[in-house]
C-alpha positions as CSV (number, residue, x, y, z in Angstrom):
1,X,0.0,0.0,0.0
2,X,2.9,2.5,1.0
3,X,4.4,1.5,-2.4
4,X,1.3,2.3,-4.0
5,X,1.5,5.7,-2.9
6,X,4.9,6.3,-3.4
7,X,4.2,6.0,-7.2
8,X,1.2,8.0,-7.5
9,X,3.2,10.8,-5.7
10,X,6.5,10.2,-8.0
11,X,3.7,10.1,-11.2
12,X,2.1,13.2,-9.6
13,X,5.2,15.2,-9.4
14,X,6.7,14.2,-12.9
15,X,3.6,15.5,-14.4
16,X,3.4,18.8,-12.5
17,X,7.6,19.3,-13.6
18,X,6.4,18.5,-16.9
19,X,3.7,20.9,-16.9
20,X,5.9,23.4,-15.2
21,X,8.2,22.8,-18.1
22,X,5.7,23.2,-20.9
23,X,4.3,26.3,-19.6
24,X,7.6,27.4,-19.3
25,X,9.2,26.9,-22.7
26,X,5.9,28.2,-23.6
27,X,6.7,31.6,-21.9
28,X,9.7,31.9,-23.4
29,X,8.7,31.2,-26.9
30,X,6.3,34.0,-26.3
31,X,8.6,36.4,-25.4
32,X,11.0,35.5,-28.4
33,X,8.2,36.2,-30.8
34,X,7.0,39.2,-28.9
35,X,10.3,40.7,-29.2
36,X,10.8,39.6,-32.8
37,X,7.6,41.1,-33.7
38,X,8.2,44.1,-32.3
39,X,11.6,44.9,-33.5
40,X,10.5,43.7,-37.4
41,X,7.7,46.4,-36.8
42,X,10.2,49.0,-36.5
43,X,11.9,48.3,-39.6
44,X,8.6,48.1,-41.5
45,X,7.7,51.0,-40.1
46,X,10.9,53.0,-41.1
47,X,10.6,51.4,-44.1
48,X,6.9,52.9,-44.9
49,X,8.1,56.5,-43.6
50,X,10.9,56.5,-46.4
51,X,8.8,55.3,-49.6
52,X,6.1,57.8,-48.7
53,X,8.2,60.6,-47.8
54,X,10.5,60.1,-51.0
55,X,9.8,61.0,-54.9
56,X,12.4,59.9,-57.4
57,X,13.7,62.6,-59.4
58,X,16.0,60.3,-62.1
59,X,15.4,56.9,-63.5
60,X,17.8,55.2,-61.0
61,X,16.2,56.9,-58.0
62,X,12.6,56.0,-59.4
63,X,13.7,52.5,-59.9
64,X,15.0,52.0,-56.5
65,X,12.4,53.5,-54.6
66,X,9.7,51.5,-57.0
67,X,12.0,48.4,-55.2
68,X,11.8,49.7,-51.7
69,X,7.7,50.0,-51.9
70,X,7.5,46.5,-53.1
71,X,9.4,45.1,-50.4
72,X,7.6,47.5,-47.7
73,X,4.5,45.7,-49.4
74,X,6.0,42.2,-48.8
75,X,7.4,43.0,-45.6
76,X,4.2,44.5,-44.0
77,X,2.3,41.2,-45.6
78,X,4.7,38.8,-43.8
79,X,4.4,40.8,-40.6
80,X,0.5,40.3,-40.3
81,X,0.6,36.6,-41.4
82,X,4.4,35.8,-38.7
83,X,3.3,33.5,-35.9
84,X,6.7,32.2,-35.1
85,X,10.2,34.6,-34.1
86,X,11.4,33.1,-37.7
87,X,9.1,34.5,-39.6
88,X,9.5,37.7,-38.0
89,X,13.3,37.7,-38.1
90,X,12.3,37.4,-42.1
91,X,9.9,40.3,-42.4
92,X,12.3,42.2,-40.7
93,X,15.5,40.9,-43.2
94,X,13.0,41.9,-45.8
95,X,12.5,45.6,-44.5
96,X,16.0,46.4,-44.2
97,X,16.9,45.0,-48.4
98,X,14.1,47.4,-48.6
99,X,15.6,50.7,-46.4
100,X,18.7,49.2,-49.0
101,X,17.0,50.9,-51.6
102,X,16.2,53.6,-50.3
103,X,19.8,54.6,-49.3
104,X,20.3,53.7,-53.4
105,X,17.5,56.1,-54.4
106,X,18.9,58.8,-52.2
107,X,22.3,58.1,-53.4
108,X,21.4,58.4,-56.7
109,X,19.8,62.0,-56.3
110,X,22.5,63.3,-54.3
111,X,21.5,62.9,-51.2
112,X,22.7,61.9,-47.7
113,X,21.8,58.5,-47.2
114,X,21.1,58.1,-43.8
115,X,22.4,56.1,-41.4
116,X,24.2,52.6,-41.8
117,X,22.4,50.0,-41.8
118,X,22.8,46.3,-40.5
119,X,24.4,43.5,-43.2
120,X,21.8,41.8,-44.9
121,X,22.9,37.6,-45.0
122,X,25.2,36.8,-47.6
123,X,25.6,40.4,-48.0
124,X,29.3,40.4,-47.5
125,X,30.2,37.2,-49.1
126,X,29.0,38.4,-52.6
127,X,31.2,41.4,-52.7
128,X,30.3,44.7,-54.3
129,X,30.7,46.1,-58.0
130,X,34.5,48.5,-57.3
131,X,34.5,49.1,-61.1
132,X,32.6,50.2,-64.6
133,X,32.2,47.1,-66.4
134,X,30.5,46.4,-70.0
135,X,30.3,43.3,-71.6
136,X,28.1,41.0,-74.2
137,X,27.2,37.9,-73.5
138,X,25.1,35.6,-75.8
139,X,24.5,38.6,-78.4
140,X,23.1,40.7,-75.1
141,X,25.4,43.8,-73.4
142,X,25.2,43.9,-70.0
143,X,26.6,46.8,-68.0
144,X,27.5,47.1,-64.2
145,X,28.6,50.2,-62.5
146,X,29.4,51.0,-58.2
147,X,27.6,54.0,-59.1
148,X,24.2,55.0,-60.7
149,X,24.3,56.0,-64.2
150,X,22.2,56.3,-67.6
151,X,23.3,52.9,-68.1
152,X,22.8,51.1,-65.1
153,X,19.4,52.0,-63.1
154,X,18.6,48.7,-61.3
155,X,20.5,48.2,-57.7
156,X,21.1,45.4,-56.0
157,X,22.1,45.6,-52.2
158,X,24.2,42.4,-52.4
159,X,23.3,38.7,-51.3
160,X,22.2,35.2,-52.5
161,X,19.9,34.7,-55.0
162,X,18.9,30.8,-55.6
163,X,21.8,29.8,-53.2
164,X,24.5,32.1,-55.3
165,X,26.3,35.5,-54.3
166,X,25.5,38.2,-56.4
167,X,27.2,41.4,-55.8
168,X,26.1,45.1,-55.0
169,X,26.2,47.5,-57.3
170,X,24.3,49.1,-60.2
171,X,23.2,47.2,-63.7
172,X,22.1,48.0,-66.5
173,X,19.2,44.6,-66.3
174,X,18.0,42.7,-63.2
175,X,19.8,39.7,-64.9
176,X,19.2,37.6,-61.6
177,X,15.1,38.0,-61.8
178,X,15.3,34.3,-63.4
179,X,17.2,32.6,-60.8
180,X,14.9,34.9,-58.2
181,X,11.1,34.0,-60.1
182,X,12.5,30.0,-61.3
183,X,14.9,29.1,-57.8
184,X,17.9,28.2,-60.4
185,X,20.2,29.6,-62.1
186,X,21.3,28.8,-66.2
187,X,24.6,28.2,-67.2
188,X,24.4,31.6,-69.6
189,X,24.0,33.2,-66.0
190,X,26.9,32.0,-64.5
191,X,29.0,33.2,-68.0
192,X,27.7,36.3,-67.3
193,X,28.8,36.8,-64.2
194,X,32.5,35.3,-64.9
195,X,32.4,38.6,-67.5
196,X,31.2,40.7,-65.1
197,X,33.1,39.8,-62.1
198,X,36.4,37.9,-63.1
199,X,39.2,39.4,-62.0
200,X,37.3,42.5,-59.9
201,X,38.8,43.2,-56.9
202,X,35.3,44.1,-54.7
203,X,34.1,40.5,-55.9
204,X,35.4,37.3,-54.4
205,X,36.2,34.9,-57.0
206,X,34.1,32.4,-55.3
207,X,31.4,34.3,-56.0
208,X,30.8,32.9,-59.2
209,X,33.4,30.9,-60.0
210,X,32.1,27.5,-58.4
211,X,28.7,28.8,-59.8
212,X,30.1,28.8,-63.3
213,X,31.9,25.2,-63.1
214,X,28.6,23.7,-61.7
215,X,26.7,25.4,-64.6
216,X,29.2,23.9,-67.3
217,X,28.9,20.7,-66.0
218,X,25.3,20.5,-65.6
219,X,25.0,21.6,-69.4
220,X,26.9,18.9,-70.5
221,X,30.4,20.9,-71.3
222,X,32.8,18.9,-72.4
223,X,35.6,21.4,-73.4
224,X,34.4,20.9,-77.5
225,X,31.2,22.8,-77.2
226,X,27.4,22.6,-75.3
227,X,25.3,20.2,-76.1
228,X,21.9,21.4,-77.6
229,X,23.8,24.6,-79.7
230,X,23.4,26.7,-76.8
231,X,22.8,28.0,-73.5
232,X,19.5,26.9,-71.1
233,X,19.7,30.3,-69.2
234,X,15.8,31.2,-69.7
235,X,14.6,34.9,-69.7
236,X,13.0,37.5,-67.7
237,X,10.3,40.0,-68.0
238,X,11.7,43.5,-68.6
239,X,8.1,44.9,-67.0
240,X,8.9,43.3,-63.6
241,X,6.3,41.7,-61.4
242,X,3.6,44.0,-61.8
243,X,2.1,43.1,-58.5
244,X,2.7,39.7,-58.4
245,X,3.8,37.5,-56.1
246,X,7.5,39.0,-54.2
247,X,8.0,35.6,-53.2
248,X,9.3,36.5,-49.9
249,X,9.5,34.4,-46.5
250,X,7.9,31.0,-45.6
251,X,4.5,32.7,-45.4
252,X,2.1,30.1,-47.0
253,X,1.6,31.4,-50.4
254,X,4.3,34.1,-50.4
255,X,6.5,31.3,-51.2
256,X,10.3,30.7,-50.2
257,X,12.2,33.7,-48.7
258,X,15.3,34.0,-50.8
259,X,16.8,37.4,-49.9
260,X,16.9,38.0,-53.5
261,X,15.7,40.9,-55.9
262,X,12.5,42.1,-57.7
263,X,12.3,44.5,-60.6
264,X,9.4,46.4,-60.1
């Protein structure tokens, strides 16, 4: 009988730590997303002070700032649909590319930028454009600048796009919107980029470089030519998403956050 109750009471206590437990990692997880939530606020909401506060007064500016609304857009979406910290700690990576922008835009009318802000991820490992560069690849020119020009209106703050670095700077074309809208890259990509970038000193060779062997390979190069006359490397829509789907965060239909870029 004494034994009897000995177990109850050791059954009873192991489910009131267990409870304890629960509640508490409960608490916790709480507070995370409370604190998540309200620091990705902030940036969303700096975010929508600067596109409404801000007109573009040259194609580079306009272009940039078209950028920073779309991601205030996606950012402020992802912030009403985040139920965990790591969708938070998303809509907040996705308002800073977007405050990105917006230094750009105020860059490009001769402005003071504003303050620093915080590295986006992979931001650092893709390097940054140090030098006017103009190539042709595949019958197409392709231009890339560390400043704005004529030439070159569409920005990039820097980062991985579809696993792969691509550097900051200014371009003449949104050439990764492909890899961005299709998750891959195509070997005529990875050529591009071995124009663009080889031998730049703001650019890490790795960059590309591992990007390009892969992209050979997996088109069938076998140092005599490429099999099918050509280069798989798909296209993009000059227009931009007109409203479509950023494809931004792990937020049910918003599809896979990718820290990437849209033309818009």
């Amino acid at each position: 009988m004494i034994a009897l109750v000995v177990i109850v009471i050791a059954v009873v206590v192991i489910i009131g730590v267990l409870l304890w437990s629960k509640q508490q990692q409960g608490a916790a997880q709480q507070s995370d997303l409370d604190d998540a939530k309200a620091e990705a606020r902030r940036w969303v909401e700096r975010l929508g002070g600067q596109v409404l506060n801000l007109v573009g007064s040259n194609d580079a500016a306009k272009q940039a700032l078209a950028d920073a609304s779309e991601r205030h857009n996606a950012a402020a979406s992802q912030l009403d649909q985040a139920t965990t910290a790591k969708q938070c700690r998303l809509t907040t990576e996705t308002a800073l590319e977007g405050l990105y922008y917006v230094r750009a835009a105020r860059e490009a009318m001769g402005m003071d930028p504003g303050p620093e802000l915080p590295d986006l991820n992979g931001q650092r490992g893709a390097g940054r454009v140090t030098e006017y560069r103009e190539v042709d690849v595949e019958g197409q020119r392709q231009v890339a600048s560390p400043n704005p020009t004529e030439e070159t209106p569409h920005y990039y703050p820097g980062g991985t796009v579809a696993g792969r670095p691509v550097p900051q700077g200014w371009y003449s074309q949104p050439w990764w919107k492909p890899a961005l809208i299709g998750g891959a890259w195509g070997v005529g990509s990875f050529l591009l980029m071995d124009a663009l970038f080889g031998g730049m000193s703001g650019v890490p060779e790795a960059a590309y470089a591992d990007g390009l062997h892969d992209g050979l390979a997996a088109d069938g190069f076998d140092g005599g030519g490429f099999d099918g006359g050509g280069f798989d490397h798909g296209g993009f829509d000059g227009g931009g998403f007109d409203g479509g789907d950023p494809g931004f965060g792990d937020f049910g239909g918003l599809g896979d956050f990718d820290m990437g870029d849209m033309d818009v």
